[in-house]
N, CA, C and O atoms as CSV, one atom per row, in Angstrom:
chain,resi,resn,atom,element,x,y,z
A,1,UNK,N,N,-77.750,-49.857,-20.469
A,1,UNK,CA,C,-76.350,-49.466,-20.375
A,1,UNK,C,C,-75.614,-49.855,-21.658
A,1,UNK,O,O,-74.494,-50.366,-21.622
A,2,UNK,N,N,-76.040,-49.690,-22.391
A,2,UNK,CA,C,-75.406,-49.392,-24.085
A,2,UNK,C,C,-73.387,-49.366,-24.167
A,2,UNK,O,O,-72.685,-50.273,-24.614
A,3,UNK,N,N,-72.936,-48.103,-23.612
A,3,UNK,CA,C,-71.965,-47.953,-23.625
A,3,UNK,C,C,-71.436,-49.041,-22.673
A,3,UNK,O,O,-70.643,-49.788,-23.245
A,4,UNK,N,N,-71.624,-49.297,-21.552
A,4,UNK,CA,C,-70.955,-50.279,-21.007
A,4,UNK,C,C,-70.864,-51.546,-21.747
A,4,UNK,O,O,-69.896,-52.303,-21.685
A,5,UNK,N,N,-71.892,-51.731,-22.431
A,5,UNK,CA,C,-72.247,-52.879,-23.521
A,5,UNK,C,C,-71.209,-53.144,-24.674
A,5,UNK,O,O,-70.932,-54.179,-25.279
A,6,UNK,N,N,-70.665,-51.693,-24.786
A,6,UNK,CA,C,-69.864,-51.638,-25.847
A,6,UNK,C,C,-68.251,-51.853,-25.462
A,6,UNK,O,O,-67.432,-52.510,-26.106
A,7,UNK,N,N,-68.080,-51.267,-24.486
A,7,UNK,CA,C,-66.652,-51.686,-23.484
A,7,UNK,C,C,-66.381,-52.902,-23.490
A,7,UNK,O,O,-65.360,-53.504,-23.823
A,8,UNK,N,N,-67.897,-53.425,-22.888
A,8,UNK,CA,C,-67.477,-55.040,-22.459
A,8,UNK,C,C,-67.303,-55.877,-23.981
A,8,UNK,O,O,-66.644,-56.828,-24.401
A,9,UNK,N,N,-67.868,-55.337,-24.281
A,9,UNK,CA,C,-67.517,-56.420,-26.171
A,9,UNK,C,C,-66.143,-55.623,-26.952
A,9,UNK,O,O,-65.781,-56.168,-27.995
A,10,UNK,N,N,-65.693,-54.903,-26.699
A,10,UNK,CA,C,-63.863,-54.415,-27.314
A,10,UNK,C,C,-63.450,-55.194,-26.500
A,10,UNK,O,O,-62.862,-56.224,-26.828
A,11,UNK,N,N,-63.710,-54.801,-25.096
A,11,UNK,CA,C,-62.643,-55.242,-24.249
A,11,UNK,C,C,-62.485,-56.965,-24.191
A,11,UNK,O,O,-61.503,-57.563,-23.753
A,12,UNK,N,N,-63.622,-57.527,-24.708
A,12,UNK,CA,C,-63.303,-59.276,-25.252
A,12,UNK,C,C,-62.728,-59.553,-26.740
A,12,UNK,O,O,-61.994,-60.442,-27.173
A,13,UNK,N,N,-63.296,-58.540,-27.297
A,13,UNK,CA,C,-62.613,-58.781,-28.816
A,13,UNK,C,C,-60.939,-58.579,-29.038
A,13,UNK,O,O,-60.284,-59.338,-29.753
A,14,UNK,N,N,-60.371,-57.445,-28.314
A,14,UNK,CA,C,-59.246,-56.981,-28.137
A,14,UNK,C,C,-58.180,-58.513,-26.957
A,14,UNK,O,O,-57.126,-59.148,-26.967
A,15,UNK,N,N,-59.387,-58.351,-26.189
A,15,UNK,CA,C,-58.391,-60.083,-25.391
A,15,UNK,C,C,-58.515,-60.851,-25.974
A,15,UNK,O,O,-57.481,-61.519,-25.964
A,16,UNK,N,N,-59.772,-61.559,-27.029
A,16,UNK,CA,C,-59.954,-63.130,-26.894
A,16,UNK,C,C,-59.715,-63.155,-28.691
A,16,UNK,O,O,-59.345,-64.204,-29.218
A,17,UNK,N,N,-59.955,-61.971,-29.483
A,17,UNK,CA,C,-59.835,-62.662,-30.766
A,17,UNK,C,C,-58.627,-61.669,-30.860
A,17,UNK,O,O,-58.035,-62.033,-31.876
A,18,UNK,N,N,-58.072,-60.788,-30.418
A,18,UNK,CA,C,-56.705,-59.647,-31.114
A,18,UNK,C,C,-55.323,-60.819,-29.991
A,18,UNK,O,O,-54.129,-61.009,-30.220
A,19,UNK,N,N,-56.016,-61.236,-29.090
A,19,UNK,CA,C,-54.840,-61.434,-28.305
A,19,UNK,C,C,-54.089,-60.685,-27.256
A,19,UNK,O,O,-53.150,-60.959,-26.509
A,20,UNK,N,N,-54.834,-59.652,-27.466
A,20,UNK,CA,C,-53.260,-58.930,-26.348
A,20,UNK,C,C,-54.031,-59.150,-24.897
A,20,UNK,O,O,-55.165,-59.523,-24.596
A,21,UNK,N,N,-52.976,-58.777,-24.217
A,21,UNK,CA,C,-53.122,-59.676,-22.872
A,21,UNK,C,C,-53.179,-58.267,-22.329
A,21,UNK,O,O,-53.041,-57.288,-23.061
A,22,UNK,N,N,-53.429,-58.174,-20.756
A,22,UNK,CA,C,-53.979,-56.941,-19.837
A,22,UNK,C,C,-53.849,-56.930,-18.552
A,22,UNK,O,O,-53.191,-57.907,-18.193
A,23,UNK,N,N,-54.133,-56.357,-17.808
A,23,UNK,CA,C,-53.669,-56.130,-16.428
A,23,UNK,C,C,-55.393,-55.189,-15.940
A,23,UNK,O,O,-55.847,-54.212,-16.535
A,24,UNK,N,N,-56.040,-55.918,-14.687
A,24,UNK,CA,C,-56.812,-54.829,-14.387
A,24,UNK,C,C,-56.474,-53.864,-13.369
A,24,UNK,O,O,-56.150,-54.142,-12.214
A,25,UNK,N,N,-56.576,-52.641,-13.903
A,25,UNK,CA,C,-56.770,-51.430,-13.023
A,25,UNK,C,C,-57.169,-51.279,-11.937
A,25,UNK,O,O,-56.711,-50.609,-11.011
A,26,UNK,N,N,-58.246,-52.044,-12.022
A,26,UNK,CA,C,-59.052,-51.486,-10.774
A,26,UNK,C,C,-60.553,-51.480,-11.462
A,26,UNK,O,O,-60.674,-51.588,-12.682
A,27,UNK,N,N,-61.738,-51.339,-10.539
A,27,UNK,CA,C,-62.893,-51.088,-10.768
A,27,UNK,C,C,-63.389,-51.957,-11.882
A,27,UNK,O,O,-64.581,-51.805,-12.149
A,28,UNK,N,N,-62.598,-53.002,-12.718
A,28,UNK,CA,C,-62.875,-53.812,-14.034
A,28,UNK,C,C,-61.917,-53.287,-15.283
A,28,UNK,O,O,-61.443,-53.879,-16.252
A,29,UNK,N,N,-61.844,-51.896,-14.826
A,29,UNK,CA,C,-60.947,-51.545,-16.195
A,29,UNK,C,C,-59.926,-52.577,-16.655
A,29,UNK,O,O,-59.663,-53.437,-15.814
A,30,UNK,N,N,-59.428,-52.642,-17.588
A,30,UNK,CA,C,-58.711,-53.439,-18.040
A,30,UNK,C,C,-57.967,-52.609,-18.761
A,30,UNK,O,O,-58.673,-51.775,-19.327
A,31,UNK,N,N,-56.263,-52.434,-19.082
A,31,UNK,CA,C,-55.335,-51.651,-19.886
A,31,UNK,C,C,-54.735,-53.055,-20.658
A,31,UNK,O,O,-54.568,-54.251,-20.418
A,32,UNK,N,N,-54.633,-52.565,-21.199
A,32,UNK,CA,C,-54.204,-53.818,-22.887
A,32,UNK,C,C,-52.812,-53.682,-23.215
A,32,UNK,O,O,-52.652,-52.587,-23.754
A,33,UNK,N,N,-51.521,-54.450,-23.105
A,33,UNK,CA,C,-50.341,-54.033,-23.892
A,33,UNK,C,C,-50.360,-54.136,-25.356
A,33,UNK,O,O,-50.967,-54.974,-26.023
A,34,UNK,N,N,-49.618,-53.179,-25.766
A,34,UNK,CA,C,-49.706,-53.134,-27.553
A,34,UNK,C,C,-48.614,-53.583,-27.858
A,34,UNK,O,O,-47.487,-53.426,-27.388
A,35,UNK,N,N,-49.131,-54.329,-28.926
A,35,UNK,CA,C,-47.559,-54.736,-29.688
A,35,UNK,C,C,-46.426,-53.414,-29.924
A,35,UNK,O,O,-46.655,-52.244,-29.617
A,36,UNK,N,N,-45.233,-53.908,-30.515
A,36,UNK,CA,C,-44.728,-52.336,-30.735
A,36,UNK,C,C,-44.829,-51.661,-31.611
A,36,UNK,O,O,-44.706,-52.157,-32.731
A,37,UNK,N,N,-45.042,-50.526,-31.494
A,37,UNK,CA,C,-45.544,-49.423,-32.432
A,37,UNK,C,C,-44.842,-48.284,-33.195
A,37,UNK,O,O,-44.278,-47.573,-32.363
A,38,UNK,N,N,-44.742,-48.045,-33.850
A,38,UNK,CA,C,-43.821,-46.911,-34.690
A,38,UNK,C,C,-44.888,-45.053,-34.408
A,38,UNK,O,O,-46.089,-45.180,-34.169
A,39,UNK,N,N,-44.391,-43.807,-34.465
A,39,UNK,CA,C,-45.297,-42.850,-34.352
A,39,UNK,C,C,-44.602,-41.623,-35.545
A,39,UNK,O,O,-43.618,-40.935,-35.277
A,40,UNK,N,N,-45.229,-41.570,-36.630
A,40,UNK,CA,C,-44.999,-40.798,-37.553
A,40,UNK,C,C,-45.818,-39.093,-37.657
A,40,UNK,O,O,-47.012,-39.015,-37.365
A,41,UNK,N,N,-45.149,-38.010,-38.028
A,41,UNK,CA,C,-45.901,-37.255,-37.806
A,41,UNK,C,C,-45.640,-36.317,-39.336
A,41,UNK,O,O,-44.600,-35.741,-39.657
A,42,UNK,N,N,-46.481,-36.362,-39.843
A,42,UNK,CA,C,-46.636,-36.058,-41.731
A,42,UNK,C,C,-47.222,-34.394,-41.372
A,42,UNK,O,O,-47.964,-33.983,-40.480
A,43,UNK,N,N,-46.657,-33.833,-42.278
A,43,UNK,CA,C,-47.416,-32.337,-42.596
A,43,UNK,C,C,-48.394,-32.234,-43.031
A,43,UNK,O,O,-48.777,-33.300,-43.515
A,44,UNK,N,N,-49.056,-31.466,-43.126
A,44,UNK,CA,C,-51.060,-31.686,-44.105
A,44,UNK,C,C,-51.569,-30.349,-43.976
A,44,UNK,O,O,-51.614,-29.649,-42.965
A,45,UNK,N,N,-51.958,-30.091,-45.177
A,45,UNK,CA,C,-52.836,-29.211,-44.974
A,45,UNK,C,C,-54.512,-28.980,-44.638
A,45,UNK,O,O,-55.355,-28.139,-44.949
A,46,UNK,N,N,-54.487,-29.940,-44.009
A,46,UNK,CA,C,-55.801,-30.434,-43.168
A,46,UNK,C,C,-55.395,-30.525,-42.142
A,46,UNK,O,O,-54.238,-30.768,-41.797
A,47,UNK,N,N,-56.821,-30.233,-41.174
A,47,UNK,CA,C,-57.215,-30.448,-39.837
A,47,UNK,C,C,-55.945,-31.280,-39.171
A,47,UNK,O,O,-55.795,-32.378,-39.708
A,48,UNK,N,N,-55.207,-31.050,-38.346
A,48,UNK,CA,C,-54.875,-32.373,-37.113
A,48,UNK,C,C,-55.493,-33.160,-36.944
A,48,UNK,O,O,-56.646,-32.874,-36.623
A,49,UNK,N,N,-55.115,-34.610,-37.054
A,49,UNK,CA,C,-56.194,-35.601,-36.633
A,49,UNK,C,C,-54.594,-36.846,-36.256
A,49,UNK,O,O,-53.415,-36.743,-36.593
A,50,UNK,N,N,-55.063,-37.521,-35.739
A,50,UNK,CA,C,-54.358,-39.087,-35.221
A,50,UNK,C,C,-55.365,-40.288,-35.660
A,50,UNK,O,O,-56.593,-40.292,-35.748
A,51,UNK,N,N,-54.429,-41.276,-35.896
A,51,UNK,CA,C,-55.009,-42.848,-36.077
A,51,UNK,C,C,-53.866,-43.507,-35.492
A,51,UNK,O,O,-52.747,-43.157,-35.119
A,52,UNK,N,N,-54.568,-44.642,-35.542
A,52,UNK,CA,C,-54.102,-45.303,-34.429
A,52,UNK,C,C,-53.979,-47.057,-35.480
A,52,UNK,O,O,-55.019,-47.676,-35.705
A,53,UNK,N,N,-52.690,-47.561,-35.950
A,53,UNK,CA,C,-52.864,-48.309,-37.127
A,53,UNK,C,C,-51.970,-49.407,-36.487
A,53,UNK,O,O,-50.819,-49.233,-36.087
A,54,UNK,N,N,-52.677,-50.564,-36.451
A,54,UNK,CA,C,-51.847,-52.289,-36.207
A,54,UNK,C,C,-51.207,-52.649,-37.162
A,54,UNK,O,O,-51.738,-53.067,-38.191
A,55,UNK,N,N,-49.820,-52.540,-36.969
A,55,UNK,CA,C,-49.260,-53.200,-38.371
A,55,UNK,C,C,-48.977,-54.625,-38.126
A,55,UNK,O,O,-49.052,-55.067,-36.980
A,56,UNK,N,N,-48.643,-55.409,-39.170
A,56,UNK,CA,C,-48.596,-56.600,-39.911
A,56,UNK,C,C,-47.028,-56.793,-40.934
A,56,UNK,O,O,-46.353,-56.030,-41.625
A,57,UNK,N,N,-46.960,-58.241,-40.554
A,57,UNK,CA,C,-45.613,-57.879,-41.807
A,57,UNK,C,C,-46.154,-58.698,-43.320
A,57,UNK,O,O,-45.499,-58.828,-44.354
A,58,UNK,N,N,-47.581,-59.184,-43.032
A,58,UNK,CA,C,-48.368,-60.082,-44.236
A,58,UNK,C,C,-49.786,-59.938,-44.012
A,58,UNK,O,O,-50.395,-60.843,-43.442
A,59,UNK,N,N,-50.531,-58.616,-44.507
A,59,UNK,CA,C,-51.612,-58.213,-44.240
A,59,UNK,C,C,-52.495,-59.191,-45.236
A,59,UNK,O,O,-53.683,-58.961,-45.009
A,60,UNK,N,N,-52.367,-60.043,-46.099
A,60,UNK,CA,C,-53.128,-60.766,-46.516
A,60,UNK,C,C,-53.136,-62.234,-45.875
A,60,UNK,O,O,-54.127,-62.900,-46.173
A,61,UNK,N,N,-52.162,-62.867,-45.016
A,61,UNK,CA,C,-52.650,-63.688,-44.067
A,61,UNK,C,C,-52.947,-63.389,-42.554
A,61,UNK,O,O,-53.338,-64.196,-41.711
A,62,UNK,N,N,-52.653,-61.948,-42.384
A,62,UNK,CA,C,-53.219,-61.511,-41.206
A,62,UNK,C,C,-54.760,-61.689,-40.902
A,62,UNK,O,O,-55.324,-62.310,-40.001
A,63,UNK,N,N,-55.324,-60.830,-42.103
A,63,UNK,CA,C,-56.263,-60.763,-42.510
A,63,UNK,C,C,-57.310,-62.291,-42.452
A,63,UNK,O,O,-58.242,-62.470,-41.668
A,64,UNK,N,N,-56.803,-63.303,-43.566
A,64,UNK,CA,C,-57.628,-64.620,-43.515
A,64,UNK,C,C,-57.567,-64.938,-42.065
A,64,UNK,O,O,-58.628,-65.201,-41.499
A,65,UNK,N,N,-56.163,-64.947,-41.221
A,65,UNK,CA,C,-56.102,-65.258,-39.966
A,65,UNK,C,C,-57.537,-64.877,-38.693
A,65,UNK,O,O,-58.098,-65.717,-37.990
A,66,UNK,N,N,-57.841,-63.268,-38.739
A,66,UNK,CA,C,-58.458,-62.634,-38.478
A,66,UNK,C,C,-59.482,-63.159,-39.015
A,66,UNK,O,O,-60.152,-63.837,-38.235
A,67,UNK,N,N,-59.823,-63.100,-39.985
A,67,UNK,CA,C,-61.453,-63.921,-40.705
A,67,UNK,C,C,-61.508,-64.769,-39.986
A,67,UNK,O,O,-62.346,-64.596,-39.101
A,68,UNK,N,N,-60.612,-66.273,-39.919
A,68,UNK,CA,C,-60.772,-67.205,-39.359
A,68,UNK,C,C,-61.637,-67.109,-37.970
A,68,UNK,O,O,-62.419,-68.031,-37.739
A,69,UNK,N,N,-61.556,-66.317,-37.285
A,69,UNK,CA,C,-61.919,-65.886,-35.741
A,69,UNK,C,C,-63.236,-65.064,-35.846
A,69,UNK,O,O,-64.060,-65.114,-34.932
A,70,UNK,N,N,-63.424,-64.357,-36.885
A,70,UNK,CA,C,-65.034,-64.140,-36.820
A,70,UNK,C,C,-65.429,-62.851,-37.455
A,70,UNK,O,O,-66.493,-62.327,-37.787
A,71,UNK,N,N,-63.893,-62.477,-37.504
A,71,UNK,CA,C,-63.468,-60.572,-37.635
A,71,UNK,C,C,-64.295,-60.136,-39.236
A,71,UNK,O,O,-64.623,-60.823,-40.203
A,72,UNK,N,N,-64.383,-59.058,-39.007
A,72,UNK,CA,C,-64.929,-58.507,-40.195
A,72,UNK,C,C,-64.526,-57.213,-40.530
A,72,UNK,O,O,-64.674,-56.341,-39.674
A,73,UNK,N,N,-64.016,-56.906,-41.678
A,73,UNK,CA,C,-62.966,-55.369,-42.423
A,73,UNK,C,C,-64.376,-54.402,-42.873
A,73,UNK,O,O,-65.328,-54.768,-43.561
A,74,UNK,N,N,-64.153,-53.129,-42.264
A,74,UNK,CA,C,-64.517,-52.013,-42.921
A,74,UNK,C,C,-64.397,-52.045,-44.202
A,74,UNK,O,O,-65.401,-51.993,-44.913
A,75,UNK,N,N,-63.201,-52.133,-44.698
A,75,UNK,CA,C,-62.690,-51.912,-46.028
A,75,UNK,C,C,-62.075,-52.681,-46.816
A,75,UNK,O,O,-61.479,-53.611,-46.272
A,76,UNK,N,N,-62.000,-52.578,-48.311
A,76,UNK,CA,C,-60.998,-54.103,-48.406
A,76,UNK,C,C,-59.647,-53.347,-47.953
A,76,UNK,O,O,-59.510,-52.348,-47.247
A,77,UNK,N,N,-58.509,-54.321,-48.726
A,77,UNK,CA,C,-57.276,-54.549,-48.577
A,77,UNK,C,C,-57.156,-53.492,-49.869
A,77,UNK,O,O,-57.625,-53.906,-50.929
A,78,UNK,N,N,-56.398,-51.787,-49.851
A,78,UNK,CA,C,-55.571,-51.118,-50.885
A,78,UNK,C,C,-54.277,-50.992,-50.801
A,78,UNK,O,O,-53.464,-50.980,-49.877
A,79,UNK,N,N,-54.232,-50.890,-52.053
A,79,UNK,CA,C,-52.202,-50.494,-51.683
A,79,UNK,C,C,-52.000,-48.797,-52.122
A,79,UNK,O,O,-52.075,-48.377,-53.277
A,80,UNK,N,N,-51.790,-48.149,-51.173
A,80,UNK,CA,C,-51.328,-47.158,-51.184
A,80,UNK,C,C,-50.016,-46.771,-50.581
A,80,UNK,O,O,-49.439,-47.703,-50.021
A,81,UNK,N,N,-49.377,-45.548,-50.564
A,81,UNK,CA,C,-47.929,-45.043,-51.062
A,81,UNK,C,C,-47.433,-45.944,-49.609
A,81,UNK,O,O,-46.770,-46.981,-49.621
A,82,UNK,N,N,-47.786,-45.463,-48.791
A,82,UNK,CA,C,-46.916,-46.586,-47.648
A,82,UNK,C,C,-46.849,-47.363,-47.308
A,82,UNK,O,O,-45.914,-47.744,-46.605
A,83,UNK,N,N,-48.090,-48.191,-47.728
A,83,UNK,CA,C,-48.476,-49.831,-47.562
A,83,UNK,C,C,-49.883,-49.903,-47.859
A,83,UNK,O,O,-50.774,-49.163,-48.276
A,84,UNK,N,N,-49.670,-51.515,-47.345
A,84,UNK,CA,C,-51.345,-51.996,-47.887
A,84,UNK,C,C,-52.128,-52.065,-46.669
A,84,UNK,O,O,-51.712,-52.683,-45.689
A,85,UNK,N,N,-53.489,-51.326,-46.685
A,85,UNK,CA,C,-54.475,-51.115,-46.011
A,85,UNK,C,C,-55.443,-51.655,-45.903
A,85,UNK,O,O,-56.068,-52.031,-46.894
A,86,UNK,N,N,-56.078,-51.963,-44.027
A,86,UNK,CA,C,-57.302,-52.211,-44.670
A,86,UNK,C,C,-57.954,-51.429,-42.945
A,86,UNK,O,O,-57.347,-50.511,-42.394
A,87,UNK,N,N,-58.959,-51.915,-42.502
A,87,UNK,CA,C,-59.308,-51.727,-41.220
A,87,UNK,C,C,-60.836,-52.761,-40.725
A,87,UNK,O,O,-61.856,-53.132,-41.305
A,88,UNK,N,N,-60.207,-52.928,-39.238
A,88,UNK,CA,C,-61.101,-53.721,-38.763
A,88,UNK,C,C,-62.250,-53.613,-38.244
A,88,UNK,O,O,-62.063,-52.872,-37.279
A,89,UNK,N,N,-63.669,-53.975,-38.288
A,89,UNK,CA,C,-64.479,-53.441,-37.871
A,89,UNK,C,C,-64.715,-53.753,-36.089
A,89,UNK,O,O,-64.791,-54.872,-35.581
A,90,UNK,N,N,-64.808,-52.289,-35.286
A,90,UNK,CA,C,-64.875,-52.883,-33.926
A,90,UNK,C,C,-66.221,-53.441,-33.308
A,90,UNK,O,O,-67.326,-53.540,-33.842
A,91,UNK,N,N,-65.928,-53.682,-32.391
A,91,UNK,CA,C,-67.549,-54.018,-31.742
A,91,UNK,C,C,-68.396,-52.686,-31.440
A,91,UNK,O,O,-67.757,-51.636,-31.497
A,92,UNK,N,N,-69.200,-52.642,-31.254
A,92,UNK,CA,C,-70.252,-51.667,-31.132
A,92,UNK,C,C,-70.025,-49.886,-32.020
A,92,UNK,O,O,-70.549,-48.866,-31.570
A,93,UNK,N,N,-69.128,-49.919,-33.324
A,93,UNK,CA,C,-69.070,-49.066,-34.005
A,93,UNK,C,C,-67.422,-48.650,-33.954
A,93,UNK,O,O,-66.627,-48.885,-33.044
A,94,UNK,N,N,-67.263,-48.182,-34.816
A,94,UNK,CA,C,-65.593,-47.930,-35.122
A,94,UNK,C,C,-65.373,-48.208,-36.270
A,94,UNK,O,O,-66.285,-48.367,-37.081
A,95,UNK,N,N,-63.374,-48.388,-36.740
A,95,UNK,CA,C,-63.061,-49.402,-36.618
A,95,UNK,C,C,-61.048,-49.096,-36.355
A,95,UNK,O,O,-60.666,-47.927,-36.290
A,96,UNK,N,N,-60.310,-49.920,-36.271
A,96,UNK,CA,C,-58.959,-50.474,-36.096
A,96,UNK,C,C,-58.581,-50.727,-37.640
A,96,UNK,O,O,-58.694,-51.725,-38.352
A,97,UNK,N,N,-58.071,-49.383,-37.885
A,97,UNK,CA,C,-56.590,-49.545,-39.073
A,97,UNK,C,C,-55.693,-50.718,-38.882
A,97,UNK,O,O,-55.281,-51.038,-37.767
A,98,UNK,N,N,-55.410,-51.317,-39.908
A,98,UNK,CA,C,-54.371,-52.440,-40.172
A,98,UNK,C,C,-53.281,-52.082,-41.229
A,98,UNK,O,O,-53.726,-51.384,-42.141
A,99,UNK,N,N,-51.817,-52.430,-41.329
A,99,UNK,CA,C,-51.182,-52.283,-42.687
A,99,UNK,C,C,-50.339,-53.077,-42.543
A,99,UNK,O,O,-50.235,-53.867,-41.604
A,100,UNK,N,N,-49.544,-52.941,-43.585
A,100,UNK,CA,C,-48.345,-53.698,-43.547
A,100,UNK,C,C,-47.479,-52.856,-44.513
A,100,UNK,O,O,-47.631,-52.865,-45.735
A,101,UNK,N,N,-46.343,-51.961,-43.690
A,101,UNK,CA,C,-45.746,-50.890,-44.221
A,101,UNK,C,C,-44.637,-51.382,-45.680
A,101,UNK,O,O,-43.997,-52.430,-45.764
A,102,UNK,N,N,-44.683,-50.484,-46.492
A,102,UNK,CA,C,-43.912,-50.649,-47.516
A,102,UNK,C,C,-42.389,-49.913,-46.923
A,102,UNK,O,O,-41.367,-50.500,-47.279
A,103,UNK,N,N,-42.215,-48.642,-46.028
A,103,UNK,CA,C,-41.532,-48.102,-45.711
A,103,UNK,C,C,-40.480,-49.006,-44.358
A,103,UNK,O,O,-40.887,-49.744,-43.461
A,104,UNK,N,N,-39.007,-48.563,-44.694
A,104,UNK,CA,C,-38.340,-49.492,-43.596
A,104,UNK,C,C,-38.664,-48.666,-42.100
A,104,UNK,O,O,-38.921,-47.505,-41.781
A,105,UNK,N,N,-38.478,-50.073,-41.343
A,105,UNK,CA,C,-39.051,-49.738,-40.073
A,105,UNK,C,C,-38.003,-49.529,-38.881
A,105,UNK,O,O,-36.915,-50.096,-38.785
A,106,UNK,N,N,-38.586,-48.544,-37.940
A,106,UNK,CA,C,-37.255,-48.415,-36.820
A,106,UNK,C,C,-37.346,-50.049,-36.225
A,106,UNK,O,O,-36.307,-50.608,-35.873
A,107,UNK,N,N,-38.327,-50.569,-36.169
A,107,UNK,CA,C,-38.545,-51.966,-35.657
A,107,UNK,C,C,-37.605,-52.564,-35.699
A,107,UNK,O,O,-36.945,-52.779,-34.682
A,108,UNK,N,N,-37.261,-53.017,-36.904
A,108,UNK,CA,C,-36.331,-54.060,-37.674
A,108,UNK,C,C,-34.955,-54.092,-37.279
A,108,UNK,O,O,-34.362,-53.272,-36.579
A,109,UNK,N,N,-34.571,-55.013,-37.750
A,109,UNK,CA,C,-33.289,-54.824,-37.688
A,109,UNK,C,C,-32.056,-53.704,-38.671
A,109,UNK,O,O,-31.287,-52.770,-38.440
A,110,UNK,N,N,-32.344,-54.236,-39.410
A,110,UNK,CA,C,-31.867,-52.736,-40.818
A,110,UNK,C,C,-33.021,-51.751,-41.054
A,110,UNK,O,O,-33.560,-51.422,-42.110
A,111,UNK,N,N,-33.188,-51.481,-40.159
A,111,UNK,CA,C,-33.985,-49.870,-39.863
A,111,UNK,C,C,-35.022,-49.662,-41.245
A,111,UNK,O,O,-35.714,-48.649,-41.350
């Protein structure tokens, strides 16, 4: 049972080293609350596609933070036009975009 294999190791990495806390469903499922999230939608002349990106307001101590715990990055840390990037590698294949936006946020207080 491979895939179940792989559930059960997000679904600890996402509780025990990301933190977020959960509620079960039912049957074991587990639903995860997300921190809060911003949803941007850019023009392209490519394919439709979605990501799904954890932001940070200090992606270089997020990051060591994350090391500290065991985590390991796809990619390094770039700075590109909207912020600095990197992504996390998941358990059993993936991975979880990280940034820390250069652009002001609806989040904030001064937008």
């Amino acid at each position: 049972m491979r895939v179940l294999q792989h559930a059960d190791a997000v679904r600890s990495f996402v509780r025990d080293v990301l933190g977020f806390s959960s509620v079960v469903a039912g049957g074991g499922w587990l639903i995860f609350a997300l921190p809060p999230a911003e949803l941007a939608a850019h023009p392209t002349e490519e394919a439709a596609h979605h990501e799904l990106y954890l932001m940070c307001d200090d992606i270089h101590a997020t990051v060591d933070e994350l090391k500290g715990k065991g985590v390991e990055f796809s990619r390094p840390i770039s700075d590109e036009r909207f912020g600095l990037i990197t992504a996390i590698e998941m358990p059993g294949g993936g991975e979880l975009a990280l940034y820390e936006p250069k652009h002001p946020s609806p989040l904030s207080p001064n937008g």
